[in-house]
N, C-alpha and C positions, 0 to 999 in steps of 0.2 A: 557329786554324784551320789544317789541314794544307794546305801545299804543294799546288798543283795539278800534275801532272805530266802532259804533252801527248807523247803518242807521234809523231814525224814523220817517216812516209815521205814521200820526196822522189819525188811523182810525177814531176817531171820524168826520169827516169832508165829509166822504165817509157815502152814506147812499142808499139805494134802498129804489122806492116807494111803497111801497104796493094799490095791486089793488081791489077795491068793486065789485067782480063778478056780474057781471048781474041778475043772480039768485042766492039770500038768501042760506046761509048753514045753518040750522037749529042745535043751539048747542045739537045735541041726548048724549055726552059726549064718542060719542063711533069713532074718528075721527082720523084718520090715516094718517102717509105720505105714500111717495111714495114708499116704502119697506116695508108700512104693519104696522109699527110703531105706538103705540099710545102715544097722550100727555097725559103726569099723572105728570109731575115735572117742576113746575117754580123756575128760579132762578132771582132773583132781587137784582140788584146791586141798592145802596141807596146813592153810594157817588165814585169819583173815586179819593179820597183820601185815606193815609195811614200814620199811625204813625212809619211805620216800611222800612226798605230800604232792604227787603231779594234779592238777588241777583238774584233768580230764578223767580222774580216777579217785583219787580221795586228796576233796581240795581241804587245806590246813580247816579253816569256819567249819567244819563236819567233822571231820577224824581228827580233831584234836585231843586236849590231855585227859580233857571232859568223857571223852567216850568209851561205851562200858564193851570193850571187846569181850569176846566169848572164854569162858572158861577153862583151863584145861582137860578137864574132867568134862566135857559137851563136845572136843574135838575127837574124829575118828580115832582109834588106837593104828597105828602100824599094820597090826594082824586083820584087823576088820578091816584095814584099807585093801591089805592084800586079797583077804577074802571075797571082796566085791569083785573087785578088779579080777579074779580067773570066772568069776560068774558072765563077768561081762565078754569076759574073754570067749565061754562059750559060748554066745549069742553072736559071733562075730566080729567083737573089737580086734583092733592088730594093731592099735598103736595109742601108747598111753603119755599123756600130757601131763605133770606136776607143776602144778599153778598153784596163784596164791589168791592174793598179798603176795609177799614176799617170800618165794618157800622156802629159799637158803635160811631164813629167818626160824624155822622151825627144826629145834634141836635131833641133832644126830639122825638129819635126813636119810645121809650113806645107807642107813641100816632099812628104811623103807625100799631106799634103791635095791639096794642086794635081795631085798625079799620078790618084788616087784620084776628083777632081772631073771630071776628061775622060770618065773610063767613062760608056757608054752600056748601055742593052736593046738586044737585037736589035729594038726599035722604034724605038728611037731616042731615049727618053728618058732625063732623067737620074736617077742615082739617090737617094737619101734618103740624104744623109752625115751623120753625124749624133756624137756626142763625149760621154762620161762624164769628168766631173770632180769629185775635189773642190773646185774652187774657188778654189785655194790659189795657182795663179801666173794664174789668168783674166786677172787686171783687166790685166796686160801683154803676153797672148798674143791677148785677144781680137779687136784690129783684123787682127794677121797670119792668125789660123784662117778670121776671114772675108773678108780678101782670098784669100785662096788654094782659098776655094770650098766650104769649110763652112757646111753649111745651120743647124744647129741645135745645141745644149747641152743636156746633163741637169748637174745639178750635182746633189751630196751633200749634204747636211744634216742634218743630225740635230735639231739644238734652236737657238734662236735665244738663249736664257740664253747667256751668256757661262762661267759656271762649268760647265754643261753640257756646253756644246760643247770645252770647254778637255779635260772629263775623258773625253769621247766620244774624241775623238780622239788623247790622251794623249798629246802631243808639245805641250801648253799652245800653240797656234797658235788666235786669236783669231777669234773669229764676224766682227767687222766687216771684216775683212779679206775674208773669201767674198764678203759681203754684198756690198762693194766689184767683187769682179771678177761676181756676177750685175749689176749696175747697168752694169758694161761691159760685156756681153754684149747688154744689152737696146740699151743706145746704139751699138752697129754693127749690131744688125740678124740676131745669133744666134739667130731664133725663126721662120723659114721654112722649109716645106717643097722638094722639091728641084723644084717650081714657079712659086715665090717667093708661094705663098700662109701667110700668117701662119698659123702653130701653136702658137707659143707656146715660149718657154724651161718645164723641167721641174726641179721641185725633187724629190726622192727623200727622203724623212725613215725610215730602219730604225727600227722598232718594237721599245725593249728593257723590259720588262713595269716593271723594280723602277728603270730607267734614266733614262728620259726622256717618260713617260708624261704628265708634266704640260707638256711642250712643245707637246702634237697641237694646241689649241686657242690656244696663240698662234700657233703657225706659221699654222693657218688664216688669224686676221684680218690677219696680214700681208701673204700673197701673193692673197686674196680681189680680187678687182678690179683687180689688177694685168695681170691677158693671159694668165700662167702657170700651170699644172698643177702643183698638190702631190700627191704620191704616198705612202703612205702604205705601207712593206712589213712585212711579217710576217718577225721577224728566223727568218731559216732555217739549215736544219742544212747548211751549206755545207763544204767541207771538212774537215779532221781535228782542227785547232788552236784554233777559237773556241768551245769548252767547252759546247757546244749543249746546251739542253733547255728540254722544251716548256711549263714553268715561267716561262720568261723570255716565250714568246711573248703576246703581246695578240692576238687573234682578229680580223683588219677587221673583222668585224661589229657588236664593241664597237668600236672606231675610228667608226665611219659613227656609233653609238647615240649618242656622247661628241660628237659633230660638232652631232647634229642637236637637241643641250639649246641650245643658242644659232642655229644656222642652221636654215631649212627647206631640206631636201636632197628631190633628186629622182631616181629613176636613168635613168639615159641610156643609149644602144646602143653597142656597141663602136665606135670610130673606123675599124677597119680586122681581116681576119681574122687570129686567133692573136694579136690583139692580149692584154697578160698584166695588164693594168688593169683592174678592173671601171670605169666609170666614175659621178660622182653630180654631180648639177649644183646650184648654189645658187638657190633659188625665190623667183622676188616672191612679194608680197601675193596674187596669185591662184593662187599652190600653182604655177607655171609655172617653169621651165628660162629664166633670165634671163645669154643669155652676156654681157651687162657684167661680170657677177656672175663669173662666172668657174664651175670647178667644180674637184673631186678627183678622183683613182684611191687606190685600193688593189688592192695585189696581192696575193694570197692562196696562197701556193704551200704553208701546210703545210696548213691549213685548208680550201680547197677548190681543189685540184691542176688545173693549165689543161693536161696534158699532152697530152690527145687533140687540139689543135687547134695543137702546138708546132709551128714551123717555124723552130727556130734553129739554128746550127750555129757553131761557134766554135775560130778557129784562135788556138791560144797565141802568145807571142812566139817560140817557140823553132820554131813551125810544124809545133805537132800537130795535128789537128784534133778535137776533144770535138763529140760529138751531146747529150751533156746536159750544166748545169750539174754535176751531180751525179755525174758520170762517174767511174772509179776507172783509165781509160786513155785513151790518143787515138792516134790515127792518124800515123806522121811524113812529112806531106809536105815534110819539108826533104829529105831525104833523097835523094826522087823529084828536085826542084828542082836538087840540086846535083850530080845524077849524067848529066845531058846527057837526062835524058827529055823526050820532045818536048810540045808543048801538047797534042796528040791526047790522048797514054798519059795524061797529068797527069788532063784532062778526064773519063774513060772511069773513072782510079780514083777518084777523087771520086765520079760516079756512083754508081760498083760500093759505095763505104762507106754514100751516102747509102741505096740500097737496101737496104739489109740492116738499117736503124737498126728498131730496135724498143722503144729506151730510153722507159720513162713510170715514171721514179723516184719524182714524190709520187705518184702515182697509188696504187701498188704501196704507199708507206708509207702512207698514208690507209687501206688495207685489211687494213691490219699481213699485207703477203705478202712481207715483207721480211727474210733474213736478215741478223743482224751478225757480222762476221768477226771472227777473236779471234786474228787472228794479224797485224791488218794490211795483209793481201796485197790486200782488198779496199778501202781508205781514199779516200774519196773526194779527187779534185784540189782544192786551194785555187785559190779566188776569186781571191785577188789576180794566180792565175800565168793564167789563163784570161778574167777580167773578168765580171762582175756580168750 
């Protein structure tokens, strides 16, 4: 079999400047792009580092030993993370996402949490904080993330097989080990909302067609009755490096069909808007929505694209800011940050970028209205530098 050979532009190097409109956007928290969209979800990448080599994310031939990760000194500081993050806050964010890489990976997280847990709405609530992980250092992070005022955990998983999850991840790091740190997440209390009503820890399982396909159905009866939400994604064309095609993908809808030969499933209403989960719930005997039972998501993004009702926005660690996953530039508000702009200007351009957002990337490929670049210049950002 021939050599795969992975072209990579380093989007980090590429960046748009963001502009201080001449006239003040006033944060009212009620601020929309360009389809009407509001921001309600930051997602923050704290490191563009990883413990783990998943092929669909940073396969080993790309992020290997070769590669020149980002300096310390080019990552956000703590305090300018926090500082973005209440700007965004009054623009109407309510719930903020610490992604990575791997963000347990970056030293003395806690202390970002705890700064991050003070933010308020201009009503005074607080917000939904919330952590992606794989898993991999939880069972000894977990009591510090939630002393320090972390509401909740996603963890990664893929398959619950051991030879599975060993070749998913390809850095031979062991399932019980995860397994270990979701059991400590559960025993301090990682599964509330930023009200302290139970929501539950969330498991994430990427869908790879020829990969782990015979995983969907035990993962199910493990975490079924358990309190937590299995998710189920449709592996996507995410950056430039994970050798994407739509070959590999399984359809949720086959996910749900593959579900429902052993459970009676039901479907349920979204939890909350723009949320990116369909939801299905497990049914008693009387064909009925049984939350003992527990339920799933699957997320559908090549399959049936949620883009019209997106409200994410996502600042790198290096503090660009991306309006889609799938973005091919971002915004640099380090830049603004480190050059003495004041919270007003910072404020007003955030705004001015989020207005102008008109990005609905699956949308546009679900339509085949998409063109592909053959020079590169258009490469979408990688996952791992921006967070999932």
């Amino acid at each position: 079999m021939a050599e795969r050979i992975i072209p990579l532009v380093d989007q980090r190097l590429k960046a748009l400047q963001p502009t201080i409109p001449a006239r003040a956007v006033s944060p009212t928290g009620l601020l929309g792009d360009g389809l009407g969209r509001p921001l309600r979800d930051l997602r923050i990448s704290v490191t563009d580092r990883c413990n783990f080599r998943c092929n669909y994310c940073m396969p080993k031939e790309v992020f290997n030993a070769d590669y020149p990760y980002l300096p310390h000194s080019a990552l956000l500081s703590f305090e300018e993370i926090t500082r973005l993050a209440q700007l965004f806050v009054g623009h109407g964010v309510k719930k903020l996402r610490l992604t990575g890489g791997e963000p347990l990976l970056r030293k003395n997280l806690e202390i970002l949490v705890a700064q991050l847990a003070q933010l308020r709405t201009p009503e005074g609530t607080p917000l939904d904080l919330t952590l992606t992980t794989n898993g991999a250092l939880l069972s000894r992070k977990a009591q510090a993330l939630k002393d320090a005022g972390l509401n909740r955990v996603t963890v990664s998983l893929d398959g619950l097989d051991d030879a599975v999850f060993r070749r998913m991840n390809d850095v031979d790091f062991p399932v019980a080990e995860v397994l270990e740190g979701i059991d400590a997440a559960r025993a301090v209390g990682l599964g509330v909302d930023a009200l302290g009503r139970p929501s539950g820890i969330k498991i994430n399982m990427v869908v790879k067609r020829t990969t782990n396909v015979d995983q969907i159905l035990p993962m199910a009866r493990h975490f079924r009755c358990t309190g937590m939400t299995l998710r189920f994604i449709e592996y996507m064309d995410v950056g430039s490096t994970n050798g994407w095609c739509m070959d590999e993908v399984l359809p949720s809808a086959d996910v749900i069909r593959l579900l429902q030969t052993e459970f009676p499933m039901v479907p349920l209403e979204p939890s909350a808007p723009g949320e990116t989960a369909q939801r299905w719930g497990y049914a008693n005997a009387q064909g009925v929505h049984d939350p003992a039972l527990g339920e799933v998501g699957v997320i559908s993004s090549v399959t049936q694209a949620f883009c019209q009702d997106c409200n994410r926005a996502r600042l790198s660690t290096e503090g660009k800011l991306y309006l889609c996953l799938f973005a091919t530039q971002g915004y640099d508000l380090r830049e603004l940050l480190r050059n003495g702009t004041s919270d007003a200007d910072l404020s007003s351009a955030i705004a001015h970028i989020w207005q102008g957002r008109q990005d609905r990337y699956s949308e546009l490929r679900g339509q085949g209205l998409l063109d592909t670049p053959s020079d590169g210049a258009g490469r979408k950002v990688e996952m791992s530098y921006i967070g999932g």
